[in-house]
C-alpha positions as CSV (number, residue, x, y, z in Angstrom):
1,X,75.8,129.2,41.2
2,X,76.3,132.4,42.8
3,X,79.8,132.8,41.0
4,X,78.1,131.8,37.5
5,X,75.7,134.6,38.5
6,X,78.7,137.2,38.9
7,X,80.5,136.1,36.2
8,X,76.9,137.0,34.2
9,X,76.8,140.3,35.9
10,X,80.0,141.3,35.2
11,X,79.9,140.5,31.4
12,X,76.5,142.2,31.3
13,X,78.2,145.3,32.3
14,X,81.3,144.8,30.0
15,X,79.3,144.9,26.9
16,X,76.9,148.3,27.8
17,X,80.6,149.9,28.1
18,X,81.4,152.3,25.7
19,X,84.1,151.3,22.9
20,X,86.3,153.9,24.4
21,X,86.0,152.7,28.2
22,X,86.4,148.9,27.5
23,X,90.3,150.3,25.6
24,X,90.4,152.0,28.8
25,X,89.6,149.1,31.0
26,X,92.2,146.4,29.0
27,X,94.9,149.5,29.4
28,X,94.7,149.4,33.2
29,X,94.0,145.4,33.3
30,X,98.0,145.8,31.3
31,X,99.0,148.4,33.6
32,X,98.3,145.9,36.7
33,X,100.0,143.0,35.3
34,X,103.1,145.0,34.4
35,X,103.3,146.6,37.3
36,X,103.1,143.1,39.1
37,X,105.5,141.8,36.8
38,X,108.3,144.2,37.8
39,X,107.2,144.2,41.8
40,X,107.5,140.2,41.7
41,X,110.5,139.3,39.3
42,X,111.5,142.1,37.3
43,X,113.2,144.3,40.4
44,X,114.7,141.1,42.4
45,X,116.7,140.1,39.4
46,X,117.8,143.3,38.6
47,X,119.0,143.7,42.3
48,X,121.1,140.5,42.4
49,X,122.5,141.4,39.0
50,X,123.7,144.7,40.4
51,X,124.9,142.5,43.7
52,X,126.8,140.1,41.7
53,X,128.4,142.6,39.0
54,X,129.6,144.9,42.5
55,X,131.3,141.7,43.9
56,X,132.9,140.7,40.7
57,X,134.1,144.8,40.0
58,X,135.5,144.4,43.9
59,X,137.3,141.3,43.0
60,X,138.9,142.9,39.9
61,X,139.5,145.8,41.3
62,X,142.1,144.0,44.0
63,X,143.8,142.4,41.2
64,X,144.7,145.5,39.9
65,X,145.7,146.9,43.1
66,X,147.7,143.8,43.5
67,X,149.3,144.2,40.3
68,X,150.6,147.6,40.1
69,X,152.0,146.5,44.0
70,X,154.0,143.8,42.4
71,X,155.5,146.3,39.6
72,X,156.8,148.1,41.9
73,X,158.5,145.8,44.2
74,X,159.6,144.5,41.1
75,X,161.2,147.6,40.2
76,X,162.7,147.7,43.8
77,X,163.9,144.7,43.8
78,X,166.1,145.0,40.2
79,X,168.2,147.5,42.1
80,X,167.9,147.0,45.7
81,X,167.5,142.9,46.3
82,X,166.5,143.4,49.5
83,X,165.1,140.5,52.1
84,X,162.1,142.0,52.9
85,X,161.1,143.1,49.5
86,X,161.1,140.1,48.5
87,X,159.3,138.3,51.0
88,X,156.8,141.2,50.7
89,X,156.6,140.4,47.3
90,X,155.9,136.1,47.8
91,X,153.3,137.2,49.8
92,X,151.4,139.7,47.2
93,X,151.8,136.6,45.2
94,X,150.2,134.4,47.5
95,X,147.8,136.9,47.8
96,X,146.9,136.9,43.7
97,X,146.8,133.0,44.0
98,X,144.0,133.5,46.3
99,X,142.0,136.2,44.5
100,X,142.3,133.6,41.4
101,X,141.0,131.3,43.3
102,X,137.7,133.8,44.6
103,X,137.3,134.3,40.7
104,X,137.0,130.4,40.3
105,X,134.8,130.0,43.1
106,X,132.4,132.8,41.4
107,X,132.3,130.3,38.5
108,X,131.5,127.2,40.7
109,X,128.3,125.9,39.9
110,X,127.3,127.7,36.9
111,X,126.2,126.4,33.6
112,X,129.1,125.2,31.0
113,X,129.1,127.6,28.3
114,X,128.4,125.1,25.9
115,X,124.9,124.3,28.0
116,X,124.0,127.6,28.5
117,X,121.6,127.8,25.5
118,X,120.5,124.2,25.5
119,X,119.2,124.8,29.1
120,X,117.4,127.7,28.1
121,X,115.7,126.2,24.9
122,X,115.0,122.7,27.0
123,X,113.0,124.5,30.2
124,X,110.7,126.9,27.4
125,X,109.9,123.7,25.2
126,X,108.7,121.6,28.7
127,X,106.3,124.3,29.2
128,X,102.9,125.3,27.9
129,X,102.2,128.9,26.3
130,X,105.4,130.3,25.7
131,X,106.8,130.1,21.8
132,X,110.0,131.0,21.2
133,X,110.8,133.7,19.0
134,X,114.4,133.5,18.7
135,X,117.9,132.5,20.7
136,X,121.3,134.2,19.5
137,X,124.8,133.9,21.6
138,X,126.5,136.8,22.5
139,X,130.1,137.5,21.6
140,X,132.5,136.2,24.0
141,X,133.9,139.2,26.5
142,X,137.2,138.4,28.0
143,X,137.8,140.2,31.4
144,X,140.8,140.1,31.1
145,X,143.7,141.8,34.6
146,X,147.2,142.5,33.1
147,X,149.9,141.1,35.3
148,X,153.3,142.9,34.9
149,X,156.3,140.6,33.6
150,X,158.8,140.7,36.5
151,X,162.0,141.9,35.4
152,X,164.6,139.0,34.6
153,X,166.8,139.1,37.9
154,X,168.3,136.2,40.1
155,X,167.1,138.1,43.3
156,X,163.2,137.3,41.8
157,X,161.9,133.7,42.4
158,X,159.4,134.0,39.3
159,X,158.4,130.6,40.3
160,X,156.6,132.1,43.3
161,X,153.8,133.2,40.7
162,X,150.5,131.7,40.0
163,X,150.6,129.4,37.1
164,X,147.3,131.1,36.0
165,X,149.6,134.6,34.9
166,X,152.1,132.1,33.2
167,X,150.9,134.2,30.0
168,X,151.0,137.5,31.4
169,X,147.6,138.0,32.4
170,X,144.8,136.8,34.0
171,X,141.1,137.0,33.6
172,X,137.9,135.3,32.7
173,X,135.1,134.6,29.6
174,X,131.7,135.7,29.6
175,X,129.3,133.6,27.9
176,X,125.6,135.2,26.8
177,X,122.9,134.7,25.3
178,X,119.7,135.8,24.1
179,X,116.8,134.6,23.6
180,X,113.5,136.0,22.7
181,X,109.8,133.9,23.2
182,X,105.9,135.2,23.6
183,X,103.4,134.3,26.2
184,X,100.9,135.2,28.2
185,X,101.6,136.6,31.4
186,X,101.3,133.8,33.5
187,X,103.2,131.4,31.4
188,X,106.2,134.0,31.4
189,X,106.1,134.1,34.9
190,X,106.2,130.1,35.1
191,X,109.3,130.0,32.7
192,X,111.6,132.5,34.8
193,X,110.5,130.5,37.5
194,X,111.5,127.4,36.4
195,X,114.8,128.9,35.2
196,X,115.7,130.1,38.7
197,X,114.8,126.8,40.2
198,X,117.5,125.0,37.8
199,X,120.6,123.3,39.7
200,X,122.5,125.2,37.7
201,X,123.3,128.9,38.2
202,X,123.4,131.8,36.1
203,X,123.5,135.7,35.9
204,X,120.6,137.8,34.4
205,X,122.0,141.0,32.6
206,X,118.7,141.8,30.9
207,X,114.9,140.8,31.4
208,X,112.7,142.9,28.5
209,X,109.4,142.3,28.6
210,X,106.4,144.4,26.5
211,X,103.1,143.8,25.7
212,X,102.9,143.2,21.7
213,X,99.3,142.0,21.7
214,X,97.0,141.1,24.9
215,X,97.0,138.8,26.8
216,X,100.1,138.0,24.7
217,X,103.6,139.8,25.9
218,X,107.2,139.6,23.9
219,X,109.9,139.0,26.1
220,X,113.7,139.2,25.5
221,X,116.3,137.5,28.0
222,X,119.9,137.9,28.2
223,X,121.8,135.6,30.7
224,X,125.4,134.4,30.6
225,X,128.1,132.6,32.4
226,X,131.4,132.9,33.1
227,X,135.0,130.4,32.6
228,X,137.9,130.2,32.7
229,X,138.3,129.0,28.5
230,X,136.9,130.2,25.5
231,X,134.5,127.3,25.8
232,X,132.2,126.1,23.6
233,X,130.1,129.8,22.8
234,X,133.6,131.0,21.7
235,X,135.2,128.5,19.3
């Protein structure tokens, strides 16, 4: 009763507002929500963004040390086949094997690229007041190492390389998309939500969300996946 009588007072005191102070009042009632929307989602998935794009830049960023190593023992090696060298230079291999392998591991548990936009679609149709707008995929980005060809010597066990540079490079495929929906608040909340609690991974690159027309906000997504192929977003 008491909150009936609140509720009363409240919207008794609404409507004596001036036009000017109730367009004041819904501003700051947007303001709030915003300002809760970045504090609770918005600035965590921009922080493990950043985390996982550093750790992938530091992964790449050993290959190419590793690389321009190998050209030059390669170089070494054409003229001076020397014993150590070319231990030096198995174990630089070895050593790309296992970076190929960290990039693989990065990849472990994400969503096939060919799911990737299914997912998204199946989570915001199982859930109540969000419409979507639109979904496009991205254009496939290859990060892509070069390897140096070794020179064609019998000193150089070639074989010694990872079957993964067999082409003369190595690298993976980023998969995006992008997908735009309305809702209210609340319900856009629900759908990140339910996105992050998914058994499958991905990585958020972009979350944009604006108020078009209150309570109703426009929200644009772009997420994306890495592979080793092409895949299915890239045929």
């Amino acid at each position: 009763m008491m909150d009936s009588l609140n509720n009363s007072e409240l919207a008794q005191k609404y409507q004596v507002l001036s036009t000017r102070e109730k367009v004041l009042l819904i501003g700051a009632a947007v303001v709030v929500l915003f300002l809760l929307f970045n504090l609770m989602l918005l600035t965590p998935l921009d922080e493990k963004r950043v985390r996982l794009q550093n750790a992938l830049a530091k992964e790449q960023e050993q290959q190419v040390a590793l690389s321009q190593q190998l050209v030059t023992l390669s170089e070494a090696l054409a003229s001076d086949p020397d014993k150590a060298k070319k231990q030096q230079l198995q174990a630089l291999s070895k050593q790309l094997q296992t970076l190929d392998k960290a990039l693989a591991e990065m990849s472990a548990g994400l969503v096939p690229a060919g799911q990737l936009a299914v997912v998204l679609r199946q989570v915001l149709e199982n859930l109540d007041g969000v419409d979507l707008v639109s979904m496009n995929t991205l254009a496939v980005e290859e990060l892509k190492f070069a390897v140096p060809q070794q020179a064609a010597t019998e000193q150089v066990d070639i074989e010694s390389l990872s079957d993964a540079v067999d082409d003369g490079s190595v690298g993976m495929f980023k998969h995006g998309v992008a997908i735009k929906f309305s809702g209210s608040y609340f319900a856009v909340i629900d759908y990140l939500k339910a996105l992050e609690e998914l058994q499958w991974r991905f990585y958020w690159e972009l979350v944009d969300y604006q108020v078009a027309d209150y309570p109703k906000a426009s929200v644009e997504l772009q997420v994306y996946t890495l592979s080793t192929e092409i895949g299915a977003l890239g045929s």
